[in-house]
Structure formats: structure tokens, C-alpha cells
PyMOL commands that place a pseudoatom at each C-alpha (Angstrom):
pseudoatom trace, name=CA, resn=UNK, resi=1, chain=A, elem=C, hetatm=0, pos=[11.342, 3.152, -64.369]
pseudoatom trace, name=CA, resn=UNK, resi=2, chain=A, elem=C, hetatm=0, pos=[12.370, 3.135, -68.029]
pseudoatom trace, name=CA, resn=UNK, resi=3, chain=A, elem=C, hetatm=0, pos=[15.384, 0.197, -69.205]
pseudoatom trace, name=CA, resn=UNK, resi=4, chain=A, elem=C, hetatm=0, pos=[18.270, 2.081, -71.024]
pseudoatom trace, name=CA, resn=UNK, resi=5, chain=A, elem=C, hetatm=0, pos=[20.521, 0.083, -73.812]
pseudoatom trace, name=CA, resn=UNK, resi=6, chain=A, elem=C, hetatm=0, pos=[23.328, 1.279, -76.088]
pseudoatom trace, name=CA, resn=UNK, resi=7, chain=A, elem=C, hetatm=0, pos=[24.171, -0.505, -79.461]
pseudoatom trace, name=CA, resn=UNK, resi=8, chain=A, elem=C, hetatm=0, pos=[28.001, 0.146, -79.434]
pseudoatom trace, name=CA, resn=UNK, resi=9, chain=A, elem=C, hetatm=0, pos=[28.642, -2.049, -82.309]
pseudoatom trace, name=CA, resn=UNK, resi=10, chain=A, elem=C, hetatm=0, pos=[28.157, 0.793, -85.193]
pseudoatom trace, name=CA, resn=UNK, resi=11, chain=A, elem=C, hetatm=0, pos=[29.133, 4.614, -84.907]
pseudoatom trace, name=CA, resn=UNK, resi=12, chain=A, elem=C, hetatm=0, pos=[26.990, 6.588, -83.664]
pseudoatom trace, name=CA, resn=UNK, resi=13, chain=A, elem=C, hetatm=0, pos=[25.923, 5.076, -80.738]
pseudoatom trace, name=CA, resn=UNK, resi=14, chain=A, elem=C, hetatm=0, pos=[22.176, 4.492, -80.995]
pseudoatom trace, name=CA, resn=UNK, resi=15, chain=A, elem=C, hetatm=0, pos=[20.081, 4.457, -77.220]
pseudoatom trace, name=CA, resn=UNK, resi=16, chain=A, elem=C, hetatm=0, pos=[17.420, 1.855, -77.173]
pseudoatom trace, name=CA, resn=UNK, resi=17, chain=A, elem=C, hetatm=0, pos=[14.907, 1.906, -74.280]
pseudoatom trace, name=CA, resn=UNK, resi=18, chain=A, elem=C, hetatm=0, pos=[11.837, 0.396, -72.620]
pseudoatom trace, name=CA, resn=UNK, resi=19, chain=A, elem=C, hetatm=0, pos=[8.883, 0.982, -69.849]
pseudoatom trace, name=CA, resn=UNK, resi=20, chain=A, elem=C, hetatm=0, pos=[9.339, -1.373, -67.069]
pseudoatom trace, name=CA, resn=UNK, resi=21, chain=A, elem=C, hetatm=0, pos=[5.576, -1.467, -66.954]
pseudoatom trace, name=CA, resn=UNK, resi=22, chain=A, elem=C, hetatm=0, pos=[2.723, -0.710, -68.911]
pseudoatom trace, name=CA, resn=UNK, resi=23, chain=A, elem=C, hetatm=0, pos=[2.142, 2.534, -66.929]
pseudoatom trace, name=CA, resn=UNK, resi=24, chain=A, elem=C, hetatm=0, pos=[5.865, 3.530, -67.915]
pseudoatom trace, name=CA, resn=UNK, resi=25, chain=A, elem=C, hetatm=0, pos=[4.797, 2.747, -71.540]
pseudoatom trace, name=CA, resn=UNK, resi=26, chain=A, elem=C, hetatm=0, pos=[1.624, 4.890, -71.425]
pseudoatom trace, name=CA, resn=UNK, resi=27, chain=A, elem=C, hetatm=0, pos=[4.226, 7.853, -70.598]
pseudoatom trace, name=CA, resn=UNK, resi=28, chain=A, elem=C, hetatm=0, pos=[6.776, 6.616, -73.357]
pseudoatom trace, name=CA, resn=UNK, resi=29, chain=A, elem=C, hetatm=0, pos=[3.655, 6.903, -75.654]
pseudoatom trace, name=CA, resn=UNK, resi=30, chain=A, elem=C, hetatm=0, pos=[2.458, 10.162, -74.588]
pseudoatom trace, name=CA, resn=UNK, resi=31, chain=A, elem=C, hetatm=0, pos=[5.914, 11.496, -74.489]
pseudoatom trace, name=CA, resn=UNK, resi=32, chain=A, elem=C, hetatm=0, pos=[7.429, 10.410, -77.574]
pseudoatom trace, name=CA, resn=UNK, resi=33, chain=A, elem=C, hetatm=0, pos=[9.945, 11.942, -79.860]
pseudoatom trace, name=CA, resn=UNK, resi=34, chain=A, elem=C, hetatm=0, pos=[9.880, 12.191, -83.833]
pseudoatom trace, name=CA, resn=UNK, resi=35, chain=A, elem=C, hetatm=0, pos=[13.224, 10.880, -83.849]
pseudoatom trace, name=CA, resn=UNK, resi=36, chain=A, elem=C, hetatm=0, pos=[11.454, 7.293, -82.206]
pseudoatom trace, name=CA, resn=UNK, resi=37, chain=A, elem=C, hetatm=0, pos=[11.164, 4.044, -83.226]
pseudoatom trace, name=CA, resn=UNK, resi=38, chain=A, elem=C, hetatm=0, pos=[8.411, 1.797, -81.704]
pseudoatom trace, name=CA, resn=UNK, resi=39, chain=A, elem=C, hetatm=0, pos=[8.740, -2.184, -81.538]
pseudoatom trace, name=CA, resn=UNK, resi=40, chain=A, elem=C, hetatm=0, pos=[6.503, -4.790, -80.830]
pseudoatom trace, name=CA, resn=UNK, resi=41, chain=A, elem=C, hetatm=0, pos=[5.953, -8.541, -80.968]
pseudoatom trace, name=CA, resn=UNK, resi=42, chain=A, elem=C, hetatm=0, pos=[2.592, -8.683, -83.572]
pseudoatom trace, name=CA, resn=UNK, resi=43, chain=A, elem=C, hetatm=0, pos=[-0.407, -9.953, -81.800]
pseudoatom trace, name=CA, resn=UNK, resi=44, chain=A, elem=C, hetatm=0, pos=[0.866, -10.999, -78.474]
pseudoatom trace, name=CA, resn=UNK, resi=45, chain=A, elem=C, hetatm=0, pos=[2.220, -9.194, -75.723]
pseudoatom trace, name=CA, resn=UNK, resi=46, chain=A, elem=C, hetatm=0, pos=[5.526, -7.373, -75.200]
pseudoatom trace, name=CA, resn=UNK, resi=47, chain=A, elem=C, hetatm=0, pos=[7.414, -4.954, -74.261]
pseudoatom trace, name=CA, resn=UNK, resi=48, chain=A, elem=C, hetatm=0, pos=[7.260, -1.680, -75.973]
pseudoatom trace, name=CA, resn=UNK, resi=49, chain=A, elem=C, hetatm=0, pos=[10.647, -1.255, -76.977]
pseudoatom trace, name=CA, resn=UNK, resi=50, chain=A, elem=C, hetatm=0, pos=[12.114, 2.302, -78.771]
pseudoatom trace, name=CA, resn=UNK, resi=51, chain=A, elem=C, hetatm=0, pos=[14.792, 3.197, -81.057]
pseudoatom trace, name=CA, resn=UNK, resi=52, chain=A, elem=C, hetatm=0, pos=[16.095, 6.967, -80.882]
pseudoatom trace, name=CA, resn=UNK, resi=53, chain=A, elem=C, hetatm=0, pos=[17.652, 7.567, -84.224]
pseudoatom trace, name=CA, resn=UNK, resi=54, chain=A, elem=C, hetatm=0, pos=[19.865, 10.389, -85.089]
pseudoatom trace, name=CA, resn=UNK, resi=55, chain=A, elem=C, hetatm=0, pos=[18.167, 13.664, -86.340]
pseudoatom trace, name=CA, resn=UNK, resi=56, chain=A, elem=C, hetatm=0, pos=[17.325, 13.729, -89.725]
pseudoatom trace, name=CA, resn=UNK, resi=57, chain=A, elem=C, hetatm=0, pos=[17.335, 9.800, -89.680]
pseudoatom trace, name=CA, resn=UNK, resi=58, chain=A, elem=C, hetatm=0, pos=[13.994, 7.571, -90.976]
pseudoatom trace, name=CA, resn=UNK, resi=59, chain=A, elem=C, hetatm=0, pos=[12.975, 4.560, -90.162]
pseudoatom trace, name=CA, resn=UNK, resi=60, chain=A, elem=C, hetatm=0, pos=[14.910, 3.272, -93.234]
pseudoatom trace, name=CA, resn=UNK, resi=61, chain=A, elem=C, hetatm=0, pos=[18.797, 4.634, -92.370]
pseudoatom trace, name=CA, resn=UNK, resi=62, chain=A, elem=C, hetatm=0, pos=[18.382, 1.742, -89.387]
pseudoatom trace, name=CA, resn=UNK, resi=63, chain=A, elem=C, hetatm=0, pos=[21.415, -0.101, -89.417]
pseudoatom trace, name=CA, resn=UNK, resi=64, chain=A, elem=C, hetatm=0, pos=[20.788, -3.680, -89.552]
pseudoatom trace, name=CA, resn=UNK, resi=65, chain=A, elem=C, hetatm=0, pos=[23.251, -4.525, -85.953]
pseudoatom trace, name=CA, resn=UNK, resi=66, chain=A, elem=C, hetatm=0, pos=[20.556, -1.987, -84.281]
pseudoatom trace, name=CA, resn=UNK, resi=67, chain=A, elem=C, hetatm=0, pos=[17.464, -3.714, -85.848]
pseudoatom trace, name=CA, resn=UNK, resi=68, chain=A, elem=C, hetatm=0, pos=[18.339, -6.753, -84.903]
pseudoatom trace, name=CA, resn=UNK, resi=69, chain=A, elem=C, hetatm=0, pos=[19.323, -5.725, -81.157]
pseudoatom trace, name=CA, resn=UNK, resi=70, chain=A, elem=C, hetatm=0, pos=[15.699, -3.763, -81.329]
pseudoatom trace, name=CA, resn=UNK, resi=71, chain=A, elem=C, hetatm=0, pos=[14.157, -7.013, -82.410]
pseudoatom trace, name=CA, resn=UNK, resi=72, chain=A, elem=C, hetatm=0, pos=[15.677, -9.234, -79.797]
pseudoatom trace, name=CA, resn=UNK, resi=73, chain=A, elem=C, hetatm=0, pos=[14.659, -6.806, -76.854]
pseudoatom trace, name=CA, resn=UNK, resi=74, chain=A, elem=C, hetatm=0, pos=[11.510, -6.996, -77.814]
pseudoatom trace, name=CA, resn=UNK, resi=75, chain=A, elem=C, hetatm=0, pos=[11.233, -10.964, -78.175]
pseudoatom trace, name=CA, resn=UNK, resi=76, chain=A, elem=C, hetatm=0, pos=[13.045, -11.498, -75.164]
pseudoatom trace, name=CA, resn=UNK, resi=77, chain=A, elem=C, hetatm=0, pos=[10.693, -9.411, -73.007]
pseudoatom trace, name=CA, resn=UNK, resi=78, chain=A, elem=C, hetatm=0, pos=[7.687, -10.912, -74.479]
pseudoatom trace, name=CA, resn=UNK, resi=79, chain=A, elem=C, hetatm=0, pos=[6.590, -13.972, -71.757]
pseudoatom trace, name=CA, resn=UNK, resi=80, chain=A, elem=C, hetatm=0, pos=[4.932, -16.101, -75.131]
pseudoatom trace, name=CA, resn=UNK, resi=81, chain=A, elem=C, hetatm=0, pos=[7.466, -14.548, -77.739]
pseudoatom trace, name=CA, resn=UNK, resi=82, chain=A, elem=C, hetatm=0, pos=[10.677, -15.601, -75.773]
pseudoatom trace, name=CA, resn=UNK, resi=83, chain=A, elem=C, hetatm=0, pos=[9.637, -18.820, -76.477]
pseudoatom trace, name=CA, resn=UNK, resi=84, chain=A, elem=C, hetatm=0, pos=[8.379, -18.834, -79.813]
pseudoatom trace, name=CA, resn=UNK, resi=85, chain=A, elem=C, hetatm=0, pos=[10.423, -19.695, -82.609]
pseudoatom trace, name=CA, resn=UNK, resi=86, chain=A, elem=C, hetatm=0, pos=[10.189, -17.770, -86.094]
pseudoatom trace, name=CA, resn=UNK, resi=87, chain=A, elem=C, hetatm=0, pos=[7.443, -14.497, -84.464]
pseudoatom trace, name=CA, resn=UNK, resi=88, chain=A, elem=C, hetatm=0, pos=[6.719, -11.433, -86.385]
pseudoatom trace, name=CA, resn=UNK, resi=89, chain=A, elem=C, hetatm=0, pos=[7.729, -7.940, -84.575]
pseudoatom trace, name=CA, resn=UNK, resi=90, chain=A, elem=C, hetatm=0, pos=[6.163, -4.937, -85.930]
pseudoatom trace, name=CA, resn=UNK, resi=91, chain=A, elem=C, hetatm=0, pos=[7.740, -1.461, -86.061]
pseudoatom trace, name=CA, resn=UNK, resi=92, chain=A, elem=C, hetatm=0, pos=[7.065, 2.613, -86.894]
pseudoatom trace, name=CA, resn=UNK, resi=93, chain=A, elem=C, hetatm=0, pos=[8.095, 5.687, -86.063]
pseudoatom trace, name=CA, resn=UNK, resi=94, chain=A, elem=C, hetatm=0, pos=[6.402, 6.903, -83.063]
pseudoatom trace, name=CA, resn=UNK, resi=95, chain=A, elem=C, hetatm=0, pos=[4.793, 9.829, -85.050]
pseudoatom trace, name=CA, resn=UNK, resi=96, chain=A, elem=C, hetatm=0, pos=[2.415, 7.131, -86.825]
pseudoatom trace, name=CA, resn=UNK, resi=97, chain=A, elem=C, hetatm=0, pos=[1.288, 5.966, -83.196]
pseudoatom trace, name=CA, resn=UNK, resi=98, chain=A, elem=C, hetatm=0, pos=[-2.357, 6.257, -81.979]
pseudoatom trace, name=CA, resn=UNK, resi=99, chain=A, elem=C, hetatm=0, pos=[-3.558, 6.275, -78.392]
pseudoatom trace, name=CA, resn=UNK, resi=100, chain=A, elem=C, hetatm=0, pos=[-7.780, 7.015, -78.114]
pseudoatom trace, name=CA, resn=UNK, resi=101, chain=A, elem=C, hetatm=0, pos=[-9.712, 7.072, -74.586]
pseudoatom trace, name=CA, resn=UNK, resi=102, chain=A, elem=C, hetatm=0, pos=[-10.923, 3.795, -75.153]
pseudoatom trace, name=CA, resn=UNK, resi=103, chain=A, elem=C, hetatm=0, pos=[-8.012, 2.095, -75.510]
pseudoatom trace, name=CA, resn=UNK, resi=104, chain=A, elem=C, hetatm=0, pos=[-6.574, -0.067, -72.202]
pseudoatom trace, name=CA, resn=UNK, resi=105, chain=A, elem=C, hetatm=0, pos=[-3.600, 1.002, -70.352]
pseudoatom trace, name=CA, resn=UNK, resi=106, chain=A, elem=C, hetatm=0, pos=[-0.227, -0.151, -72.467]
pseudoatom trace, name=CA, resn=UNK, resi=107, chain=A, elem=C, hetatm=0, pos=[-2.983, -0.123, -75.798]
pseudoatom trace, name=CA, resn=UNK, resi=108, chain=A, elem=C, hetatm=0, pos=[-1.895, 1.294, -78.484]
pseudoatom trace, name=CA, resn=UNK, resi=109, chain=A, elem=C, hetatm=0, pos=[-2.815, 1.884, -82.658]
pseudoatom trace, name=CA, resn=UNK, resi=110, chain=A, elem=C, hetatm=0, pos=[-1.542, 3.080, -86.137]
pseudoatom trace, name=CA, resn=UNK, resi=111, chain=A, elem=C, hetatm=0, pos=[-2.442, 6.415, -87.930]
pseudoatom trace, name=CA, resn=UNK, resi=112, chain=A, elem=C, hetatm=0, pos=[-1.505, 4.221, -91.111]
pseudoatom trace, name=CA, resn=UNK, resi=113, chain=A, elem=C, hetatm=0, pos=[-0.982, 1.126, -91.603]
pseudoatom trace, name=CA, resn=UNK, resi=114, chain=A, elem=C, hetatm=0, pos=[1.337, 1.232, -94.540]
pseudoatom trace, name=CA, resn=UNK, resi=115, chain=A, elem=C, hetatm=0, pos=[3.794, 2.839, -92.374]
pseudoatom trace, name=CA, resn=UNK, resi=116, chain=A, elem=C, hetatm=0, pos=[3.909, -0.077, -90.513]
pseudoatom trace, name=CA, resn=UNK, resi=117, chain=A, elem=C, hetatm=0, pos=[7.248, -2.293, -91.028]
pseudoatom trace, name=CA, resn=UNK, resi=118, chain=A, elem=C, hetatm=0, pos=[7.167, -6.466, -89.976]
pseudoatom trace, name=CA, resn=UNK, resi=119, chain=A, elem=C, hetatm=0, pos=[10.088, -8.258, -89.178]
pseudoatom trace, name=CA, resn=UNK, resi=120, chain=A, elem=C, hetatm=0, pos=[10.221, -11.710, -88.643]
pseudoatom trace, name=CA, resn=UNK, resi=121, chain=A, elem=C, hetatm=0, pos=[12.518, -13.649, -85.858]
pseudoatom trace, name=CA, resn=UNK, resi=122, chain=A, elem=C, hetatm=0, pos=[13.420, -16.840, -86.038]
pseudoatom trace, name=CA, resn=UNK, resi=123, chain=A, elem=C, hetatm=0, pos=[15.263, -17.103, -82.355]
pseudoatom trace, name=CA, resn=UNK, resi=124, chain=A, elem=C, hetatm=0, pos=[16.968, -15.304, -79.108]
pseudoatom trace, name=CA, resn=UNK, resi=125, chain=A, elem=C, hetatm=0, pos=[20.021, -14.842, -79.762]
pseudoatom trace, name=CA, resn=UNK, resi=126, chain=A, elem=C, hetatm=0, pos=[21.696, -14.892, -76.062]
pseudoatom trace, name=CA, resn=UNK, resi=127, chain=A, elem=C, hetatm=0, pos=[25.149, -13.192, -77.576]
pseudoatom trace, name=CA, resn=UNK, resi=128, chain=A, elem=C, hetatm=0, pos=[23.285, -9.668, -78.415]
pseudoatom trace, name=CA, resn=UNK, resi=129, chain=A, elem=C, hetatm=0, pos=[21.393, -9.794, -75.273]
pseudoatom trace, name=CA, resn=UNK, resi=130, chain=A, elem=C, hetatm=0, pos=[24.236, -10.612, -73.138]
pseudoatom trace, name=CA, resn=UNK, resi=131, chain=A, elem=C, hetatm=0, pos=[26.107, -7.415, -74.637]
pseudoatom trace, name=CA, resn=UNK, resi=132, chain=A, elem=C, hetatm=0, pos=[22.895, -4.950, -74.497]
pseudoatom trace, name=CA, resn=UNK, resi=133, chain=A, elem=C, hetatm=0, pos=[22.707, -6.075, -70.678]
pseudoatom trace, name=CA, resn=UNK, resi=134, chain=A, elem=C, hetatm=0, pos=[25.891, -5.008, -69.976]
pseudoatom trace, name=CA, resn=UNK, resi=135, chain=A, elem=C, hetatm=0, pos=[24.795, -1.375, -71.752]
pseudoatom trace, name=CA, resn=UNK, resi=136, chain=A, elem=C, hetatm=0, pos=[21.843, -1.343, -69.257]
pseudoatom trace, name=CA, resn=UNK, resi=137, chain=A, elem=C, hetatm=0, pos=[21.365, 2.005, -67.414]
pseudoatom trace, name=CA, resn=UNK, resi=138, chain=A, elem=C, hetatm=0, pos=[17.778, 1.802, -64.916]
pseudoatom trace, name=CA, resn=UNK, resi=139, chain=A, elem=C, hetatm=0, pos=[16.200, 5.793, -64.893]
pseudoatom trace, name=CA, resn=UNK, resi=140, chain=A, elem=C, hetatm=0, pos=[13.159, 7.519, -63.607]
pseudoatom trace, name=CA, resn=UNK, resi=141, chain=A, elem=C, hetatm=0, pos=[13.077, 10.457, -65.706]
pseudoatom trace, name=CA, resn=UNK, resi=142, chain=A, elem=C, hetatm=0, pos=[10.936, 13.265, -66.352]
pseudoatom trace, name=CA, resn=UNK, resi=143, chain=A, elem=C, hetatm=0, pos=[9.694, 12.414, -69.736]
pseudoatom trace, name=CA, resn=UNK, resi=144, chain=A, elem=C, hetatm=0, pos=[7.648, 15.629, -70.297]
pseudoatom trace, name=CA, resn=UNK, resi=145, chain=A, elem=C, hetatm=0, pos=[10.580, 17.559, -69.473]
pseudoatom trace, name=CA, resn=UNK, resi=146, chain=A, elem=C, hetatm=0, pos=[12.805, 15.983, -71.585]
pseudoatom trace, name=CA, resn=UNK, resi=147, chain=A, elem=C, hetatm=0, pos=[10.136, 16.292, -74.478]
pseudoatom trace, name=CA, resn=UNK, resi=148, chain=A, elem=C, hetatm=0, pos=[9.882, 20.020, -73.679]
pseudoatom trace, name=CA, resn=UNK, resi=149, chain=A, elem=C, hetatm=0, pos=[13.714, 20.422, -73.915]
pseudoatom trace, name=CA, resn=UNK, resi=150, chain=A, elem=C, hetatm=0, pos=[13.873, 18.577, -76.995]
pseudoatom trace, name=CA, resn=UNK, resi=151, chain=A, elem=C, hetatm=0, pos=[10.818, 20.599, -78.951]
pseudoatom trace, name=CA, resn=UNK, resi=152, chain=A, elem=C, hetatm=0, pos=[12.405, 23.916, -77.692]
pseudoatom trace, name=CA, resn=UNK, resi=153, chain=A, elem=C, hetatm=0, pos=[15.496, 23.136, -79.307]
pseudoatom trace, name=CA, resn=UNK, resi=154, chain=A, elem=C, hetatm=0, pos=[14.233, 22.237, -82.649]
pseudoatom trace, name=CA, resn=UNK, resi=155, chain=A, elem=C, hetatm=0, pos=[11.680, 25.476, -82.240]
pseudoatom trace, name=CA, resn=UNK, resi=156, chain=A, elem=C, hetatm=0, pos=[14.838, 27.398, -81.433]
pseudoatom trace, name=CA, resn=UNK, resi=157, chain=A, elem=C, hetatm=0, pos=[16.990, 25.985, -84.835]
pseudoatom trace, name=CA, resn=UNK, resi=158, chain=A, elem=C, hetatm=0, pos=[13.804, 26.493, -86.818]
pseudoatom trace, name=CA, resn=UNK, resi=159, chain=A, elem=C, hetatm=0, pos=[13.921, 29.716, -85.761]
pseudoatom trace, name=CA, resn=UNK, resi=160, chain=A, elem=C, hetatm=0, pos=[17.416, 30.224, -86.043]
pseudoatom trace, name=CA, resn=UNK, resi=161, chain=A, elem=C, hetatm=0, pos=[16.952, 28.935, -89.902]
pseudoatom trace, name=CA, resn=UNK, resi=162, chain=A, elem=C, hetatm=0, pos=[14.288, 31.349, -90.934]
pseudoatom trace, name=CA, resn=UNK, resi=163, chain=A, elem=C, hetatm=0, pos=[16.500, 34.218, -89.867]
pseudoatom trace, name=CA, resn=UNK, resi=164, chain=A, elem=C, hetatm=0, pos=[19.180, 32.647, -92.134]
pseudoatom trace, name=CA, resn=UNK, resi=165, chain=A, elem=C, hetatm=0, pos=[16.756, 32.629, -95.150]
pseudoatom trace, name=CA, resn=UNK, resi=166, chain=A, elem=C, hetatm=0, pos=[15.515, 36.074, -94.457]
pseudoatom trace, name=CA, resn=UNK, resi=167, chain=A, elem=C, hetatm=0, pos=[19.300, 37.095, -93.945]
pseudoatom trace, name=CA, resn=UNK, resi=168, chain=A, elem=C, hetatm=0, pos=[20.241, 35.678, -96.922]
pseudoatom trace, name=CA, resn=UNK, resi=169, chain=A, elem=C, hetatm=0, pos=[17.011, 37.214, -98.899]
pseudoatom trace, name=CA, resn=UNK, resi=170, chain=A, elem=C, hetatm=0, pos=[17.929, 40.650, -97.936]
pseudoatom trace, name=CA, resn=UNK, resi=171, chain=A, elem=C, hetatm=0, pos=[21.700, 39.991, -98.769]
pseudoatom trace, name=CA, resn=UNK, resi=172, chain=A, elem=C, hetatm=0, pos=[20.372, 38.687, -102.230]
pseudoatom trace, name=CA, resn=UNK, resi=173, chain=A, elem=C, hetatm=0, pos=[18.212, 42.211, -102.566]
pseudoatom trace, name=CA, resn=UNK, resi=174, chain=A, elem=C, hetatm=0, pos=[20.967, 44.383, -101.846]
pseudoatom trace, name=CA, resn=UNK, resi=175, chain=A, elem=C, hetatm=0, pos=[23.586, 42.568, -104.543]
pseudoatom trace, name=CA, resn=UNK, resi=176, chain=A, elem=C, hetatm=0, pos=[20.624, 42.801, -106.818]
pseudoatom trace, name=CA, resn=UNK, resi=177, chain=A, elem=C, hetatm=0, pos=[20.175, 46.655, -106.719]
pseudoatom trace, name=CA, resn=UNK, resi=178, chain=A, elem=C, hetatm=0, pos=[24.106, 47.324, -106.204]
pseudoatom trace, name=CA, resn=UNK, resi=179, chain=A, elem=C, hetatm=0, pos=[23.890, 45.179, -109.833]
pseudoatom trace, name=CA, resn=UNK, resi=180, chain=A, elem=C, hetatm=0, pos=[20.965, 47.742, -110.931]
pseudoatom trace, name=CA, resn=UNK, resi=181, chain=A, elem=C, hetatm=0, pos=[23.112, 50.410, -110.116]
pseudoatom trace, name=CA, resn=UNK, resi=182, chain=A, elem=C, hetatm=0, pos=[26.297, 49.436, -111.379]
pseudoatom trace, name=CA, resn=UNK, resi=183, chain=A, elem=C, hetatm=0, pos=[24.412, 48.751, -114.789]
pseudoatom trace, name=CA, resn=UNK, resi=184, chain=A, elem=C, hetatm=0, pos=[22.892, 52.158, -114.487]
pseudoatom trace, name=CA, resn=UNK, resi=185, chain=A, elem=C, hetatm=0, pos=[25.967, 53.902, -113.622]
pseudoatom trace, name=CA, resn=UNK, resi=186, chain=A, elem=C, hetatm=0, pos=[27.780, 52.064, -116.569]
pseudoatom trace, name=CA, resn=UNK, resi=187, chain=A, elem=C, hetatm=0, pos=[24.659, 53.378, -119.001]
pseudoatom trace, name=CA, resn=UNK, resi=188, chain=A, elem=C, hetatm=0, pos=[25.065, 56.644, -117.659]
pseudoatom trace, name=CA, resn=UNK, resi=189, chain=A, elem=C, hetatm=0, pos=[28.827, 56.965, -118.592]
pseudoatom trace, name=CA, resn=UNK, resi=190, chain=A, elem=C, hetatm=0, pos=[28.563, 55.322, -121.845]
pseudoatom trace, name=CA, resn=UNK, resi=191, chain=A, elem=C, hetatm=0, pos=[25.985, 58.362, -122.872]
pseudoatom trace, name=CA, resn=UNK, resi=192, chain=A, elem=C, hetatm=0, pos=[28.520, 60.905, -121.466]
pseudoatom trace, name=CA, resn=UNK, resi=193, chain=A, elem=C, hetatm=0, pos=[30.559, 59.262, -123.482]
pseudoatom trace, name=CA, resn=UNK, resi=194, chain=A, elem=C, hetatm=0, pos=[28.997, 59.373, -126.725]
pseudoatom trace, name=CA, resn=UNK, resi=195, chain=A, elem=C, hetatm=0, pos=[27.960, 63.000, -125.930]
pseudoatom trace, name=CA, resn=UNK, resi=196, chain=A, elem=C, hetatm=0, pos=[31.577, 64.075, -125.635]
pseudoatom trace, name=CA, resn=UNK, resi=197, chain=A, elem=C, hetatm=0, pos=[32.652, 62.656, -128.372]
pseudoatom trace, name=CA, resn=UNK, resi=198, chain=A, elem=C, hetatm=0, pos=[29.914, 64.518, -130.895]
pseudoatom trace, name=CA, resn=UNK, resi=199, chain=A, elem=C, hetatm=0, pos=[30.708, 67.915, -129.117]
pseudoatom trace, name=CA, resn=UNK, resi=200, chain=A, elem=C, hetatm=0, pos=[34.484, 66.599, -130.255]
pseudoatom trace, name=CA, resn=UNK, resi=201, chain=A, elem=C, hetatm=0, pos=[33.254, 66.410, -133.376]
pseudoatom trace, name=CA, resn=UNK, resi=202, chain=A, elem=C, hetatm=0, pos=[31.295, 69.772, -133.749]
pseudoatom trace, name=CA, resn=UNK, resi=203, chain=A, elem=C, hetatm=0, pos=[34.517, 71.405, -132.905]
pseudoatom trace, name=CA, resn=UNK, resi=204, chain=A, elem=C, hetatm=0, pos=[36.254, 70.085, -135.556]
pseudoatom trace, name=CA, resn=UNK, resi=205, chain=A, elem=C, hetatm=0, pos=[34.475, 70.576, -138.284]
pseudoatom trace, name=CA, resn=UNK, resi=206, chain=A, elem=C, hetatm=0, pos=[34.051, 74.326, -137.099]
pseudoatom trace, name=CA, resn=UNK, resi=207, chain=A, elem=C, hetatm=0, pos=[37.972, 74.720, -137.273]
for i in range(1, 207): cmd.bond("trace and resi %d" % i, "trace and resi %d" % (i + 1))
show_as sticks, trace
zoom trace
């Protein structure tokens, strides 16, 4: 079961989301998108909480309303963090993730640690909770489907973008010899021209 939200206080929308388990997080991990944001309470247990940003989004463009709704998910499904005051959550983009065979179920790493962002928070805020439960959609979807779709449709505008270069190339090599042949044309004529004007000449003088 994975925990839909919506953040409907900006435009665009932005869908948060969370494994009801750590079994549903092992999928969310293995089935990621690059467009993903992962959050987690630092050094104690949580939920694994994502952000989908928009395509062509970083980790940077978040808007602060959908931080801070990320950031209170996460510290209100954390059984220690809920009631902590002032707790550091820890966020990256999904691609920096890393998940090795000896690593428990739910476990997870960094590729780099300098892509790593902290954010601390200093209490639940029971206002942006209230309003994210009221987003709440419960799923069971096929996450490796979904991936598939997704990664077929950026192959397929990849694609769809090289033929625009290459159609764009080619349209650049025709104006470029239609050029070379205008300016060849216009070389040719100017030596007619200059031709017919000495046999002009010739004839004059021979009168």
C-alpha cells in the first residue's frame, strides 16, 4: 500500500507519497523516478517519504510550502521524531540513493554525500497535516509498471529530439549549399557580364 498526498497550496500541484511498510519502501526504492525526492528523519527511524517534482525540476526549485509539508510527513510518521522537538530530516534526489545486498529491509545509503540536504524541525505542525490528510489517496500500484511507462516516455521524447536535431542539421545543409549556389550563380553572371561588355567594346573601336 503506498500513502498519496497533494500540496494544493502552490501551482502546480506537487504529489507527495509514502510506503505503508518497509516492504512498500524497498519497492519505492527499487522503483524510483529521477524526478524523486527522498526524506528522512537523520538517525532514527521514519517513514520514507517522496517528493515528485515537475520535469526538469532539482532538488533546489522546491517550493518552501512543499518542503515544509515533506518535512512534517516525515516527522509525524517517525514513532521517536513525532515527539522530538527541533530533529534534523535529511533529503536527495532519489538518483543519489544506494541500496547493496547487505543492507536490511527498509536500509538504505548515499552515492554522495554532498548531495545530501539537512533540514532541521523544530515541531508538528497539526494545521499542514490536517490539510495533507484530507489530500490522502490509499493505492496498491504496480510500481515497475509505472517506472516502465515513465522511462518509455522520456526514451520516446529523447528520441523524438534527436530527429529534431538531425532535421534541423539537414535543413541547415541544404540553406548552406542553396547559399553556395546562389553565390556561384551570382559569380557566374557577373563574368558574363564583364565578358559582354569587352566584346561591346571590341566592336566599337572596330567601327
Amino acid at each position: 500500500m503506498v500513502f498519496y498526498f497533494t500540496n494544493n497550496v502552490v501551482s502546480p500541484l506537487y504529489t507527495i507519497y509514502m510506503g505503508k511498510d518497509k516492504f512498500e519502501n524497498e519497492d519505492l526504492i527499487k522503483y524510483g523516478w529521477p524526478e524523486d525526492i527522498w526524506f528522512h528523519v537523520d538517525k532514527l527511524s521514519s517513514a520514507h517519504v517522496y517528493l515528485r517534482l515537475q520535469k526538469g525540476q532539482t532538488i533546489d526549485d522546491i517550493p518552501k510550502e512543499v518542503l515544509t509539508d515533506c518535512v512534517q510527513l516525515v516527522k509525524a510518521n517517525s514513532i521517536q521524531g513525532c515527539k522530538m522537538n527541533s530533529i534534523n530530516i535529511v533529503y536527495t534526489p532519489w538518483s543519489n540513493l544506494k541500496k547493496t545486498a547487505d543492507m536490511d529491509v527498509g536500509q538504505i545509503g548515499f552515492q554522495r554525500q554532498k548531495d545530501v540536504k539537512t533540514v532541521t524541525v523544530e515541531k508538528k505542525l497539526n494545521e499542514i497535516l490536517n490539510r495533507l490528510e484530507k489530500t490522502k489517496v490509499e493505492r496498491s500500484p504496480d510500481l515497475a509498471a509505472e517506472k516502465e511507462s515513465r522511462d518509455r516516455e522520456e526514451r520516446n521524447e529523447k528520441k523524438a529530439q534527436i530527429q529534431e536535431v538531425k532535421k534541423r542539421e539537414k535543413e541547415e545543409v541544404k540553406k548552406k549549399k542553396e547559399l553556395e549556389d546562389l553565390r556561384s550563380y551570382s559569380s557566374l553572371m557577373r563574368s558574363e557580364n564583364m565578358s559582354s561588355n569587352q566584346d561591346g567594346n571590341d566592336s566599337d573601336e572596330f567601327m
